[in-house]
PDB file with SEQRES, HELIX, SHEET and CRYST1 records, atoms N, CA, C and O in Angstrom:
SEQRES   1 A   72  UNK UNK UNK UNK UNK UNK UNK UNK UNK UNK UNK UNK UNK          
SEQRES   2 A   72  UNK UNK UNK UNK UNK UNK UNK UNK UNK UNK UNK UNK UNK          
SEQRES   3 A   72  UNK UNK UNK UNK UNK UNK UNK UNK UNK UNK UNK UNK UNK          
SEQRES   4 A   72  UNK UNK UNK UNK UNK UNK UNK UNK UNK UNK UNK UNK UNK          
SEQRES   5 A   72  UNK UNK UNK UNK UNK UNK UNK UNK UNK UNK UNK UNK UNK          
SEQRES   6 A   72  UNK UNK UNK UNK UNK UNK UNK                                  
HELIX    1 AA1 UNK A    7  UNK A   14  1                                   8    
HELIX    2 AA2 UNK A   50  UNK A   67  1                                  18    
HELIX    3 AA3 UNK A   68  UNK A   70  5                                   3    
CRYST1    1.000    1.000    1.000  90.00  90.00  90.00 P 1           1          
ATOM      1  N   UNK A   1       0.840  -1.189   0.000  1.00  0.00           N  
ATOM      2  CA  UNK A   1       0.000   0.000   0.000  1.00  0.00           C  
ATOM      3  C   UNK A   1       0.882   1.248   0.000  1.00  0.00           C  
ATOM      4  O   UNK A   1       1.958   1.357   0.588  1.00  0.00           O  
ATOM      5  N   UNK A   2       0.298   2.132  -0.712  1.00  0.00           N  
ATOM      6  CA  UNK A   2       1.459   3.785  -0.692  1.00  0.00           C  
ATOM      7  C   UNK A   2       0.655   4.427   0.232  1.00  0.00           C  
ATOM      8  O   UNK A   2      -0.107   3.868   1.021  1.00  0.00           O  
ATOM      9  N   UNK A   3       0.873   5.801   0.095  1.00  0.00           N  
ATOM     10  CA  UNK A   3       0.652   6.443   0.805  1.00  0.00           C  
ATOM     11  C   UNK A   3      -1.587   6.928   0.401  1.00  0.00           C  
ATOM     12  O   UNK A   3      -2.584   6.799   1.112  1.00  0.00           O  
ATOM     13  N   UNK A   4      -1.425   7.359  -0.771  1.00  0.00           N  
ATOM     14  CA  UNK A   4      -2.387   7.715  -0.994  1.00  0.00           C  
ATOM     15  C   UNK A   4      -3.654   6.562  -0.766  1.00  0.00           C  
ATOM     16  O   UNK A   4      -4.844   6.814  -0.577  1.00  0.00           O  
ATOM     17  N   UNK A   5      -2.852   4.933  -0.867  1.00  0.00           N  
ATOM     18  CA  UNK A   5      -4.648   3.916  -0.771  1.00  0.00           C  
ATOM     19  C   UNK A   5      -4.071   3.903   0.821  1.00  0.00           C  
ATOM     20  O   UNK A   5      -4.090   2.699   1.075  1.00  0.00           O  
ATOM     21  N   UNK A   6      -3.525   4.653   2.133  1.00  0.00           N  
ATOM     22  CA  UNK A   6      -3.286   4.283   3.313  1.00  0.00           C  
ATOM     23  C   UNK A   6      -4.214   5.939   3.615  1.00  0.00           C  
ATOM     24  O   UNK A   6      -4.640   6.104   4.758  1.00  0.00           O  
ATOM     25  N   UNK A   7      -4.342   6.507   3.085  1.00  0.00           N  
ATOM     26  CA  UNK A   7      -4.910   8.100   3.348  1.00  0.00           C  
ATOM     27  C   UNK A   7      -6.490   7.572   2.726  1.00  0.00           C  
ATOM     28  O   UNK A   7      -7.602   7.941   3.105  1.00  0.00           O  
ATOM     29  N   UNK A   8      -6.180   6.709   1.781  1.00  0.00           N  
ATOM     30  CA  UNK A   8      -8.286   6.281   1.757  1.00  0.00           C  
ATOM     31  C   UNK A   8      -8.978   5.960   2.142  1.00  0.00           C  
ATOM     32  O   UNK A   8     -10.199   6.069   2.253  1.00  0.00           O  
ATOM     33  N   UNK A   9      -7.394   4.961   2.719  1.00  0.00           N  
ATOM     34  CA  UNK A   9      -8.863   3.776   3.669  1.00  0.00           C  
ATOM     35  C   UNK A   9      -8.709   4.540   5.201  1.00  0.00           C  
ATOM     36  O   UNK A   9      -9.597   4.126   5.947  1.00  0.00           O  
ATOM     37  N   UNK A  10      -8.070   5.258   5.674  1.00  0.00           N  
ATOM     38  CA  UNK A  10      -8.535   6.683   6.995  1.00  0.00           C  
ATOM     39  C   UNK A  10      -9.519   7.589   6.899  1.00  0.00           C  
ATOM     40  O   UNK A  10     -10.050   8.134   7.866  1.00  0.00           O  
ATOM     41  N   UNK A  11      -9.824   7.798   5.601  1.00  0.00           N  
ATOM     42  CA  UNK A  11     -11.024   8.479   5.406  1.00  0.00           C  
ATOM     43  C   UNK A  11     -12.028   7.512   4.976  1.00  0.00           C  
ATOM     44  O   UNK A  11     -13.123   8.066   4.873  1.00  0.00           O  
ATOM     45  N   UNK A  12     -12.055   6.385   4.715  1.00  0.00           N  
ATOM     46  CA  UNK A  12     -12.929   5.635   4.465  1.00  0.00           C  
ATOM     47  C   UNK A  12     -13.796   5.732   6.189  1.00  0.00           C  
ATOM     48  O   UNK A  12     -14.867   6.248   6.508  1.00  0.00           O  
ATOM     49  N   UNK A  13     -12.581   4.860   7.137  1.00  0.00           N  
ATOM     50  CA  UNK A  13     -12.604   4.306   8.439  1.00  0.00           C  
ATOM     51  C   UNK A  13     -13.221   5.476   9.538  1.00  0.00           C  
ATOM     52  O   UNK A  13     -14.093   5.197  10.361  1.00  0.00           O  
ATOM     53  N   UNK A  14     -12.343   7.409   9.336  1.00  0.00           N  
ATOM     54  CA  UNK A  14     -13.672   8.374   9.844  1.00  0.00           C  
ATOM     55  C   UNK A  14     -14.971   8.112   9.226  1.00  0.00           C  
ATOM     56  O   UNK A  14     -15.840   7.710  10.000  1.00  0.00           O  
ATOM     57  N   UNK A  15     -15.365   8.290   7.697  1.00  0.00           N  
ATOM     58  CA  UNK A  15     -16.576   7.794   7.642  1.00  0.00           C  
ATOM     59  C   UNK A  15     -17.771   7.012   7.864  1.00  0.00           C  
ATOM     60  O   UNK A  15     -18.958   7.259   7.650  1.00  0.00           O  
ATOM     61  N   UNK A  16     -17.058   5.819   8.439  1.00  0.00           N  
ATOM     62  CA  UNK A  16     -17.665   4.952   8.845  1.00  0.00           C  
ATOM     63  C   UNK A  16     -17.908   4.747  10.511  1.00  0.00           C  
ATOM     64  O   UNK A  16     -18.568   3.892  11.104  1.00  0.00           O  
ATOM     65  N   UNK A  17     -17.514   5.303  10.761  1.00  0.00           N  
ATOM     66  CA  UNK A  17     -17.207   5.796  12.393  1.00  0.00           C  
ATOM     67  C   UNK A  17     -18.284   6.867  12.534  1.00  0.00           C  
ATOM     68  O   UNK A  17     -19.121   6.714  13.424  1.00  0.00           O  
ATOM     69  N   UNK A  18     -18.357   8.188  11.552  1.00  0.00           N  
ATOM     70  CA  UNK A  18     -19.214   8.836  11.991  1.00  0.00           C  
ATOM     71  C   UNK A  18     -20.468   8.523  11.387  1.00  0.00           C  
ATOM     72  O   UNK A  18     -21.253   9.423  11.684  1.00  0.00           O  
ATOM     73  N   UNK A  19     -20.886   7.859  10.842  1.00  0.00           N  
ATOM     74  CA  UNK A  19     -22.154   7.036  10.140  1.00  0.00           C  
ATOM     75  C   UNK A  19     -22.331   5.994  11.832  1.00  0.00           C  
ATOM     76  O   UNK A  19     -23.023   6.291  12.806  1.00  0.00           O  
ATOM     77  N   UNK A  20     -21.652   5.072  11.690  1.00  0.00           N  
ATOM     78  CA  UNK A  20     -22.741   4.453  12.510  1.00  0.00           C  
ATOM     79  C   UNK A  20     -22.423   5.007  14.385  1.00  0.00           C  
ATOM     80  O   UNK A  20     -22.614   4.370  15.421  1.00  0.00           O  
ATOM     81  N   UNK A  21     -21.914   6.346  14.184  1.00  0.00           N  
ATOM     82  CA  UNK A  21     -22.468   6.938  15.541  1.00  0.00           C  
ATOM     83  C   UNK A  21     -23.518   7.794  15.740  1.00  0.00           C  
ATOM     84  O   UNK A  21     -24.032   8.154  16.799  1.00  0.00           O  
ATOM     85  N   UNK A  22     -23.816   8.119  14.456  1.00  0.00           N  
ATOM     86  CA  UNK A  22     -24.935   9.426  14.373  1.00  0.00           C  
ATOM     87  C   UNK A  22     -26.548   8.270  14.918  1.00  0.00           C  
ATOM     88  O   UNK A  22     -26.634   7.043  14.958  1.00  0.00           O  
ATOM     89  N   UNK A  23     -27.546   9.308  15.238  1.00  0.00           N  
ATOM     90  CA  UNK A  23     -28.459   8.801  16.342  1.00  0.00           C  
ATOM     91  C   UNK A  23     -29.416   8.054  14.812  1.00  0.00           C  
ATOM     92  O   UNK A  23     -29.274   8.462  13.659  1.00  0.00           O  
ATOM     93  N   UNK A  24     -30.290   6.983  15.218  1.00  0.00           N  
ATOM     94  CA  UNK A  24     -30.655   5.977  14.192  1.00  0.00           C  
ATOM     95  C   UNK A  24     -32.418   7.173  14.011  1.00  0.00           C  
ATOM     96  O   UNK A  24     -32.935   7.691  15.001  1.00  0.00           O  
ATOM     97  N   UNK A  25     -32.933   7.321  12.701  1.00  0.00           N  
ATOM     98  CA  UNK A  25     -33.935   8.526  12.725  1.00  0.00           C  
ATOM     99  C   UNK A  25     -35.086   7.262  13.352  1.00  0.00           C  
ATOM    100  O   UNK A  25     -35.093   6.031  13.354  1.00  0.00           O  
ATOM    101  N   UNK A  26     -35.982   8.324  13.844  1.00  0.00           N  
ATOM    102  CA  UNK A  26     -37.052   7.502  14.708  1.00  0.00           C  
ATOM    103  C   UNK A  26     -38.203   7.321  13.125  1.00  0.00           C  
ATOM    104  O   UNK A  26     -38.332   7.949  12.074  1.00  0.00           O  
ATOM    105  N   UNK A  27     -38.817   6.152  13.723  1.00  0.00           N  
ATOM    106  CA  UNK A  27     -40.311   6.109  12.425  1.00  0.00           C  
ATOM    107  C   UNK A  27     -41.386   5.866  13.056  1.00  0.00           C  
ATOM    108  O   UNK A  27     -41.141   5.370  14.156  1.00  0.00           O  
ATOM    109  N   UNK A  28     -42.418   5.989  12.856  1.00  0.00           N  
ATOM    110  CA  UNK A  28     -43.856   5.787  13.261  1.00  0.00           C  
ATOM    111  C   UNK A  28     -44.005   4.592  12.285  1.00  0.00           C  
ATOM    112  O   UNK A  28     -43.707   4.611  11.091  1.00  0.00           O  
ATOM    113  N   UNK A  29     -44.679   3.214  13.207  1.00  0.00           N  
ATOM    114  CA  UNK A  29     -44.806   2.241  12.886  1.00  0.00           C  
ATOM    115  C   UNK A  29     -46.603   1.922  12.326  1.00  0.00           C  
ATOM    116  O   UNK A  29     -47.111   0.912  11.837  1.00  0.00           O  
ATOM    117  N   UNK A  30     -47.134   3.148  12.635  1.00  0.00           N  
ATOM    118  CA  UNK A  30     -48.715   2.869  12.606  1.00  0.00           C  
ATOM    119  C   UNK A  30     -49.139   3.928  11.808  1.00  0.00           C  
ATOM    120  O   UNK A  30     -50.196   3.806  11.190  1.00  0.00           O  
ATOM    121  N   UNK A  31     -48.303   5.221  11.701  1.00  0.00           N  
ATOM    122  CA  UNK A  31     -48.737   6.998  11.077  1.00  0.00           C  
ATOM    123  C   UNK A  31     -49.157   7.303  12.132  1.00  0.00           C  
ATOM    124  O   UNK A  31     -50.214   7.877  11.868  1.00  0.00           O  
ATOM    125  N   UNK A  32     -48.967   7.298  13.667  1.00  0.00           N  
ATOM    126  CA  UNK A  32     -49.328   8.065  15.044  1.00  0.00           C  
ATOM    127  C   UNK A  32     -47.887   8.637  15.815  1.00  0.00           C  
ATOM    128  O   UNK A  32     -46.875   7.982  16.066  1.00  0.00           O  
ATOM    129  N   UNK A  33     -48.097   9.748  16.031  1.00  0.00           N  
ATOM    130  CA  UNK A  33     -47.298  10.238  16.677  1.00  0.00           C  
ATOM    131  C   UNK A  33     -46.658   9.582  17.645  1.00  0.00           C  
ATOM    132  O   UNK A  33     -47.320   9.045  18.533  1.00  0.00           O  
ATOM    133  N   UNK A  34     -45.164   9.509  17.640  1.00  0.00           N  
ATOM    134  CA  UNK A  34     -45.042   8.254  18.826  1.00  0.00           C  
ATOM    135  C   UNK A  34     -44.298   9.021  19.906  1.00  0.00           C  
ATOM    136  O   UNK A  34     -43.118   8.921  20.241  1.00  0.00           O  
ATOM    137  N   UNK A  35     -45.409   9.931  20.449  1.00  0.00           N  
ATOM    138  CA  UNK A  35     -45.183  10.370  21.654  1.00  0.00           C  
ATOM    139  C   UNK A  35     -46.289  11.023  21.858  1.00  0.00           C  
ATOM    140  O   UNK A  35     -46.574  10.506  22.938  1.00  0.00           O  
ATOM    141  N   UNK A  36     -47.125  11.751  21.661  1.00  0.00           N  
ATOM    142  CA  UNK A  36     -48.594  11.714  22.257  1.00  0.00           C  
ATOM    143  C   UNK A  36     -49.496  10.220  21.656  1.00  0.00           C  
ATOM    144  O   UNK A  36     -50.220   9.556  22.397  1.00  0.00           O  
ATOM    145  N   UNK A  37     -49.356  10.033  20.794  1.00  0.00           N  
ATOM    146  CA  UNK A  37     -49.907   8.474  20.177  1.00  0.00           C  
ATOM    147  C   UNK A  37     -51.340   8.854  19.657  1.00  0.00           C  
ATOM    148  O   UNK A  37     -52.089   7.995  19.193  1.00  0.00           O  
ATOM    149  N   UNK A  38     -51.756  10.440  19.773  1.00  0.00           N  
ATOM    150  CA  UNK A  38     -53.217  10.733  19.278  1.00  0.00           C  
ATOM    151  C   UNK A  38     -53.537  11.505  17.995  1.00  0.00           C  
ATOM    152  O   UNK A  38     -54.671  11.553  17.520  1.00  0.00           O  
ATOM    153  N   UNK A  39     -52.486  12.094  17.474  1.00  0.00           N  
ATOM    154  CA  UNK A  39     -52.790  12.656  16.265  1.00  0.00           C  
ATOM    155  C   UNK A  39     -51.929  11.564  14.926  1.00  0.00           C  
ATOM    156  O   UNK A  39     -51.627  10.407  15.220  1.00  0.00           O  
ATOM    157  N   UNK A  40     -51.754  11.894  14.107  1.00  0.00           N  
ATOM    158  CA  UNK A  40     -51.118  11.613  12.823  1.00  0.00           C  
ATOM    159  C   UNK A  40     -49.922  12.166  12.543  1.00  0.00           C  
ATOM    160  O   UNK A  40     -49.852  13.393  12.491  1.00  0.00           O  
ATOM    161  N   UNK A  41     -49.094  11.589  12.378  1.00  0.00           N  
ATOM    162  CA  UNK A  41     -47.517  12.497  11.868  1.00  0.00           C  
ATOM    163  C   UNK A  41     -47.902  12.893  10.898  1.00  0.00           C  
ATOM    164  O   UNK A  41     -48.860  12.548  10.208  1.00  0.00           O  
ATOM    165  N   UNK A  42     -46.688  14.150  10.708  1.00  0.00           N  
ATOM    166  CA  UNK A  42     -45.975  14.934   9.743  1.00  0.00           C  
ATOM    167  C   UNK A  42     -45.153  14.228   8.851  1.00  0.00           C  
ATOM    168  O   UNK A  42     -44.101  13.664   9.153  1.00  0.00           O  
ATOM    169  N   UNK A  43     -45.573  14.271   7.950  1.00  0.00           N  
ATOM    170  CA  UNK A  43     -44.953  13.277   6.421  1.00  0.00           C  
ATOM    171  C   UNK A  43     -43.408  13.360   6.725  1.00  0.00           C  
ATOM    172  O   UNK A  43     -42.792  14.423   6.644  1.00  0.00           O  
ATOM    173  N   UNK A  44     -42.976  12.473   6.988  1.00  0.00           N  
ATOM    174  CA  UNK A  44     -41.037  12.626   6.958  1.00  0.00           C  
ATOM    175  C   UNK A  44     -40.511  12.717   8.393  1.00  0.00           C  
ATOM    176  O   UNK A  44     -39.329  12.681   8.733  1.00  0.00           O  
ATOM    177  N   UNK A  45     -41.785  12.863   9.319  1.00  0.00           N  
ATOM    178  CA  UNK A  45     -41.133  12.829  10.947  1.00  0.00           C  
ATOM    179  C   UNK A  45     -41.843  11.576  11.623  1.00  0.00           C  
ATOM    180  O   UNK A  45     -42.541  10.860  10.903  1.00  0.00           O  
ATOM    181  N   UNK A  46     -41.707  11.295  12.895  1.00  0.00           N  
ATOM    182  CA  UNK A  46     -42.602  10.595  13.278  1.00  0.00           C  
ATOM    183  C   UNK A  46     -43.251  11.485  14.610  1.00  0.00           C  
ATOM    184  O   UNK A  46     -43.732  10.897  15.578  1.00  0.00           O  
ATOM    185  N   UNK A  47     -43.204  12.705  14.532  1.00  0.00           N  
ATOM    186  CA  UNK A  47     -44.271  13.690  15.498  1.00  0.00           C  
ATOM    187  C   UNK A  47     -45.382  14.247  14.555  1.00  0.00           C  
ATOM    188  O   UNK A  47     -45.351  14.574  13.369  1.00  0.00           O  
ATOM    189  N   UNK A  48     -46.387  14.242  15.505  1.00  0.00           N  
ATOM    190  CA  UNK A  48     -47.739  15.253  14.984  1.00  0.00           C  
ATOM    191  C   UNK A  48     -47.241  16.795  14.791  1.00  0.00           C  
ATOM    192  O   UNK A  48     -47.689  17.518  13.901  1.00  0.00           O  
ATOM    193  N   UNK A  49     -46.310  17.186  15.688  1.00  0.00           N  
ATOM    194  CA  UNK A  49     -46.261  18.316  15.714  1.00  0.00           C  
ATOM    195  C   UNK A  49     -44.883  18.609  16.348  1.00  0.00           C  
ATOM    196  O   UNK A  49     -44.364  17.685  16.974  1.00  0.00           O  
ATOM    197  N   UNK A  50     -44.239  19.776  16.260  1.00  0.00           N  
ATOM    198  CA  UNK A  50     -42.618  20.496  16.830  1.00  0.00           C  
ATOM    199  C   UNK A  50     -42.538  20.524  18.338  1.00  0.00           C  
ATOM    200  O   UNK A  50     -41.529  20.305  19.007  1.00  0.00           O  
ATOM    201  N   UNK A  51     -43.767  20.832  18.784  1.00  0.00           N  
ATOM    202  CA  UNK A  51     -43.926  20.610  20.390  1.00  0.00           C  
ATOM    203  C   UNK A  51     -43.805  18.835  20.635  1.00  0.00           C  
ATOM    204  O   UNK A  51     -42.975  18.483  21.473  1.00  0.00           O  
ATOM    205  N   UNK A  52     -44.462  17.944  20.055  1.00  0.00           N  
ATOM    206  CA  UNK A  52     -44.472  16.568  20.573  1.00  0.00           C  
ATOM    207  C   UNK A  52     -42.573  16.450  20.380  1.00  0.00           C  
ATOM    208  O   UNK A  52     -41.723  16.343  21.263  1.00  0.00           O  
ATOM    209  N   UNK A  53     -42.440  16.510  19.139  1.00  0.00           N  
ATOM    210  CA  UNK A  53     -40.754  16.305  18.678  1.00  0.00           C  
ATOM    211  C   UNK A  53     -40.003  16.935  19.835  1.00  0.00           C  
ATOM    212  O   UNK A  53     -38.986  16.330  20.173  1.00  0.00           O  
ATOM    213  N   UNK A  54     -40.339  18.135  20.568  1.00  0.00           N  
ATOM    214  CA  UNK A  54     -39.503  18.709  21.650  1.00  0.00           C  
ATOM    215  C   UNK A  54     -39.290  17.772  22.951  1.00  0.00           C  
ATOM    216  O   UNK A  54     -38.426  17.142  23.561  1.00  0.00           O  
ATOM    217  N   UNK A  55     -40.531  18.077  22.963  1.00  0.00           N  
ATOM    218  CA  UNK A  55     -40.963  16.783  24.402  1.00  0.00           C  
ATOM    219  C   UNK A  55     -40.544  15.761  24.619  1.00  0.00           C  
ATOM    220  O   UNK A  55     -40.429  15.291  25.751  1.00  0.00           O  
ATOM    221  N   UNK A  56     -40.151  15.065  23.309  1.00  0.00           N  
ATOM    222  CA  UNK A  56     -39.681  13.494  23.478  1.00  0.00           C  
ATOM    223  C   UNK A  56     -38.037  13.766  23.727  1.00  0.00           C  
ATOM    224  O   UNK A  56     -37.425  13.305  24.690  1.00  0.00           O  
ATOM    225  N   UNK A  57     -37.536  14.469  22.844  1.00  0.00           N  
ATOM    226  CA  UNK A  57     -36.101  14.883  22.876  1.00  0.00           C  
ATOM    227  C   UNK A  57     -35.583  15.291  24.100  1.00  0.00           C  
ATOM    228  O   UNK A  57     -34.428  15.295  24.525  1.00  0.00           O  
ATOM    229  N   UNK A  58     -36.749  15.670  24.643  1.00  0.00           N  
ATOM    230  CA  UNK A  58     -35.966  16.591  26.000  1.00  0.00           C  
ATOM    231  C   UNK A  58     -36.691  15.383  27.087  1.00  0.00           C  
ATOM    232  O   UNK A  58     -36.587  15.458  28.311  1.00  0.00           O  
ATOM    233  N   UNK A  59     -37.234  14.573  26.552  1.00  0.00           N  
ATOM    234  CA  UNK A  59     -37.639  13.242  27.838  1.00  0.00           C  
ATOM    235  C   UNK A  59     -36.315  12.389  27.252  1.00  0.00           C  
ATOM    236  O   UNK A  59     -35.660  12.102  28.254  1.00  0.00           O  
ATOM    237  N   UNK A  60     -35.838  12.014  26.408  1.00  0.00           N  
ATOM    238  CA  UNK A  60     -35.318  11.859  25.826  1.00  0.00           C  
ATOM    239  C   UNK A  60     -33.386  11.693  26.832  1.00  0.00           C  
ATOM    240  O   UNK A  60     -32.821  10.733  27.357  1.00  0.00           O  
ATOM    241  N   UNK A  61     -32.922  13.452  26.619  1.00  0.00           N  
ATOM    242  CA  UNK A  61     -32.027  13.745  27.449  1.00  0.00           C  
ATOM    243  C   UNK A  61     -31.877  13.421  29.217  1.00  0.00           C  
ATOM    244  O   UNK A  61     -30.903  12.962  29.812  1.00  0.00           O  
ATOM    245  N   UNK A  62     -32.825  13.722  29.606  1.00  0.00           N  
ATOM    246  CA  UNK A  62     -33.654  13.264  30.447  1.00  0.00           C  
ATOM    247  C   UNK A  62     -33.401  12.304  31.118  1.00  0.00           C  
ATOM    248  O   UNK A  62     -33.111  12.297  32.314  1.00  0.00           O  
ATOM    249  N   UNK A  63     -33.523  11.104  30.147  1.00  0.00           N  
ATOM    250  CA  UNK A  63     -33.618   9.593  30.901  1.00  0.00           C  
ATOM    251  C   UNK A  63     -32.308   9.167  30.637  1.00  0.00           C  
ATOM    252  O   UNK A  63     -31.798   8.378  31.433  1.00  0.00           O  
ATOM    253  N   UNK A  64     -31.413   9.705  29.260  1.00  0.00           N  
ATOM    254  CA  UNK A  64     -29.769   9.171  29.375  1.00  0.00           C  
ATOM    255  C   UNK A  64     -28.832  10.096  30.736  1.00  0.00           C  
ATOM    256  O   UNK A  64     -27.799   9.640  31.227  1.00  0.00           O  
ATOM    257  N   UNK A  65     -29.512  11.542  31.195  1.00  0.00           N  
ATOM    258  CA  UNK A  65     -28.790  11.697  31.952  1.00  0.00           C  
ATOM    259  C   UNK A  65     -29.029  11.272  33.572  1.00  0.00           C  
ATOM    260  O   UNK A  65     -28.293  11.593  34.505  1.00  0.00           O  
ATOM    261  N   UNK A  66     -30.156  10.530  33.641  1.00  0.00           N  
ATOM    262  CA  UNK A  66     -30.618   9.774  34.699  1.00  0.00           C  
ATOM    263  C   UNK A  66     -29.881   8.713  34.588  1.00  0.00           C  
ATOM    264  O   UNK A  66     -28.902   8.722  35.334  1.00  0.00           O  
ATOM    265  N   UNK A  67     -30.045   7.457  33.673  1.00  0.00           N  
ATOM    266  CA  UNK A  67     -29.550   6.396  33.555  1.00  0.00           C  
ATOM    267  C   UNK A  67     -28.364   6.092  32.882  1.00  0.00           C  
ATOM    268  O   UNK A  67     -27.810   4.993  32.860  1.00  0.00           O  
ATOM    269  N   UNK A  68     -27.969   7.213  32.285  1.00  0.00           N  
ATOM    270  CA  UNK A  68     -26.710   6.650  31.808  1.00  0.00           C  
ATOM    271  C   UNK A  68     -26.507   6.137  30.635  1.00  0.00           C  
ATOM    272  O   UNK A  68     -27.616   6.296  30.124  1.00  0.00           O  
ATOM    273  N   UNK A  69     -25.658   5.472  29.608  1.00  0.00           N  
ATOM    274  CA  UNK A  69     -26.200   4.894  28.194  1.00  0.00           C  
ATOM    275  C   UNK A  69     -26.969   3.938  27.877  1.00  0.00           C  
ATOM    276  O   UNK A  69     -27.507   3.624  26.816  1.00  0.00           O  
ATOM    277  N   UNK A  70     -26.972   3.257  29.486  1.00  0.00           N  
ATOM    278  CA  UNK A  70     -27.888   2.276  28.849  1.00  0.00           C  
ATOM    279  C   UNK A  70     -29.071   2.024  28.774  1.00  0.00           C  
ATOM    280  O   UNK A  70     -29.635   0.929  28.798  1.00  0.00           O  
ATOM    281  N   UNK A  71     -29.633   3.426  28.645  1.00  0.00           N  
ATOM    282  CA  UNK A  71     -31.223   3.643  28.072  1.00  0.00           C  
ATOM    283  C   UNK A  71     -31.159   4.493  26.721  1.00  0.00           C  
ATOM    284  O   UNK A  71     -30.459   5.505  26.693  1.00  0.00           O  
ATOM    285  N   UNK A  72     -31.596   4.249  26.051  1.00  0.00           N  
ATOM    286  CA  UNK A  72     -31.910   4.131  24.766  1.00  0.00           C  
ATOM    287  C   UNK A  72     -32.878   3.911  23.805  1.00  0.00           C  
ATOM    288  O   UNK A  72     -32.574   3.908  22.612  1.00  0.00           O  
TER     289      UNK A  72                                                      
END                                                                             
C-alpha cells in the first residue's frame, strides 16, 4: 500500500465511524405520533407536531442523563 490507498482507507474508516455513531432517525410504525400516540404524523417525521418532537427529545435527554447509556 502507498501512501495515498493508506490516506483512503482513513477516510474511508472516519466515515464509517461517523455514520454508525450518528443517532438511528425515529419512524412511526402505525402513522401516530409516537409520543402523544393521538394525532397523525408529519410526512417525513414521526411527530404530529414540533412541540411533541420537543418533548420526546428533551424526555429523551432526560432519561440518558438519569440512567446513563444504557437507556436508549
Amino acid at each position: 500500500m502507498d501512501e495515498a490507498d493508506l490516506a483512503q482507507k482513513r477516510e474511508q474508516d472516519i466515515i464509517n465511524a461517523a455514520l454508525s455513531s450518528r443517532e438511528k432517525s425515529l419512524k412511526s410504525p402505525d402513522g401516530q405520533c409516537i409520543w402523544c400516540k393521538e394525532e397523525t404524523i408529519v410526512l417525513g417525521t414521526a411527530f404530529c407536531s414540533a412541540e411533541c418532537g420537543d418533548d420526546y427529545n428533551k424526555y429523551q435527554r432526560e432519561m440518558k442523563q438519569r440512567l446513563g447509556r444504557q437507556y436508549q
